[in-house]
N, C-alpha and C positions, 0 to 999 in steps of 0.2 A: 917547736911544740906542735906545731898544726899537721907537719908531716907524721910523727910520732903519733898524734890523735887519729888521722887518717889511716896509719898501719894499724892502727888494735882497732880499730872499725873494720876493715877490711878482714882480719884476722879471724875476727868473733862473726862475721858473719859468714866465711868458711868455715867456722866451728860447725855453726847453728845449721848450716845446708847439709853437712856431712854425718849431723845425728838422723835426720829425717830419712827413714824406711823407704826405699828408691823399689823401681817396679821391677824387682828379682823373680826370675821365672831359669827355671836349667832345660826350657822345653827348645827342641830343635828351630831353625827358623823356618818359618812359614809356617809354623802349627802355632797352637790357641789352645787351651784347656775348656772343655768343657764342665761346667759343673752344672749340679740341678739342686735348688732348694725349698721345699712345700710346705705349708702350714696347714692342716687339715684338723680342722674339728665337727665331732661327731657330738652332735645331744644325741641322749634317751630321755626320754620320760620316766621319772623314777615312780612320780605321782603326779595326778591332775591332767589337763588338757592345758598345753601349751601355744602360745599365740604361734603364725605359720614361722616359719624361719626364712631367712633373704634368700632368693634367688641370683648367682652371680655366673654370667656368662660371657668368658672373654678369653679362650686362649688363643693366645698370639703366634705361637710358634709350634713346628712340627721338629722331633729328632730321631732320625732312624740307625740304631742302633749297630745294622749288619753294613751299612758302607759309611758309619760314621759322616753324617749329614744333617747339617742343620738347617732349616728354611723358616723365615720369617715371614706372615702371612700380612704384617702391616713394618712400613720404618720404625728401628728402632732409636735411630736417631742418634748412631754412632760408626766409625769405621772398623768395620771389620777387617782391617789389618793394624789398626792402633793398638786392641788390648792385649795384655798376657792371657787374658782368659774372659769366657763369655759366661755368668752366671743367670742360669732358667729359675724365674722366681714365682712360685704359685703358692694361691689359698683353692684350697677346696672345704666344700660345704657341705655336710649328711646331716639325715636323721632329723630332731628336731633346731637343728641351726640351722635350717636350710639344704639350699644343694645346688652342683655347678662348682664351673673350676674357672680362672680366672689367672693368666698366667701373662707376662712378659720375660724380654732381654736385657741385661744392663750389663753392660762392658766395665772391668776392672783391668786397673792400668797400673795400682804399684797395692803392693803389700805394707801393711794389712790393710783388709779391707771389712768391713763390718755392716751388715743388714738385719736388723730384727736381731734374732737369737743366735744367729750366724757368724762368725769374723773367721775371716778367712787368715792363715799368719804363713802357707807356705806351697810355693807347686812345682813338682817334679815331674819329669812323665810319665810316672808309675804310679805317685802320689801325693797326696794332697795333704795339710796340717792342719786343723782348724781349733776351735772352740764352738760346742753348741751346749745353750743354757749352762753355763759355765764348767764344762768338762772337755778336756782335751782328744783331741783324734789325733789318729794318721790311717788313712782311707787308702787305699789301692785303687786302680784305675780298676773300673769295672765293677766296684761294691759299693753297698749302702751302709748308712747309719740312720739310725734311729731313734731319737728320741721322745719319750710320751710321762704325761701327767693327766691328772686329772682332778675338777673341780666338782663342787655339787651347789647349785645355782639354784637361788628359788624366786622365784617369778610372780607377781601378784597381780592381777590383771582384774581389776575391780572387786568384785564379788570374788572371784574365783582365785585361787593358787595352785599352782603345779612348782614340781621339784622337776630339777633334769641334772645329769650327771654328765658334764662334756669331758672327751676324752681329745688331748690338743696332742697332734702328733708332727713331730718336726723331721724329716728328711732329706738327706742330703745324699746326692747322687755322684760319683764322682763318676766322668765318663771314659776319662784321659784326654791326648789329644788327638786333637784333628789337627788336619791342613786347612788353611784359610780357604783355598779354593772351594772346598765343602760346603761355605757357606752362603746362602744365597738371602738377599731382601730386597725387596720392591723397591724400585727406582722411584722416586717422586718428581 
């Protein structure tokens, strides 16, 4: 009886291991997926005078486009030869939300993987699958997507009220890959 308990334990938990989405990538080896994802909101003032908007200044990382190169200006606190792909993740700030960009790295290691409005479900070397604000892609290496809404927000700041109209824009960059050697970060 105890052996028979022991096989269907054993069993069910190769079941359980075999459903779980493992870190699928068709990219060659020694390359990395590059991907970029922003959130940017714009206020306007529709009416009134609105209080300042946050200042945010922090980007982390530089990528150049013509020899496919990524350089990190602080650790990002992971190895870059571990993931299937490295996703550039920023806010940026206009108008009356403020202003300034604010970006880091965070390495993704198995599919799917999910940030924000983001989830990532596939990568190729040509291209990438994703869902942004619940609508499906397939990106080519080299192109953008886009996604935008907008809200109208009223603000009451004692005495005073102002309307502003944010416009929140979601982008996603697919780069393709690179080779790991491309990519550099500060040793600590």
């Amino acid at each position: 009886m105890k052996s028979v308990l022991l096989t269907f334990s054993i069993v069910a938990l190769l079941f359980l291991a075999s459903c779980q989405t493992r870190s699928t990538s068709s990219l060659p080896e020694g390359e990395v997926a590059f991907i970029e994802y922003y959130t940017t909101v714009d206020g306007l003032a529709l009416e009134g005078t609105p209080p300042p908007g946050m200042r945010i200044d922090g980007p982390t990382y530089t990528f150049d486009d013509q020899t496919s190169s990524l350089h990190s200006f602080v650790n990002p606190g992971f190895d870059p030869l571990q993931p299937i792909a490295i996703l550039g993740m920023g806010r940026i700030l206009r108008g009356t939300e403020g202003g300034g960009l604010s970006s880091r790295l965070m390495a993704i290691s198995q599919l799917p993987h999910k940030e924000g409005e983001f989830s990532l479900k596939s990568i190729a070397k040509g291209r990438i699958k994703f869902d942004l604000l619940g609508k499906a892609y397939s990106l080519e290496a080299g192109k953008e997507a886009l996604a935008q809404y907008w809200l109208v927000d009223t603000i009451e700041n004692g005495t005073e009220r102002a309307i502003i109209r944010k416009t929140i824009s979601h982008q996603v960059v697919y780069h393709g890959s690179m080779k790991r050697n491309a990519i550099s970060f500060p040793v600590e």
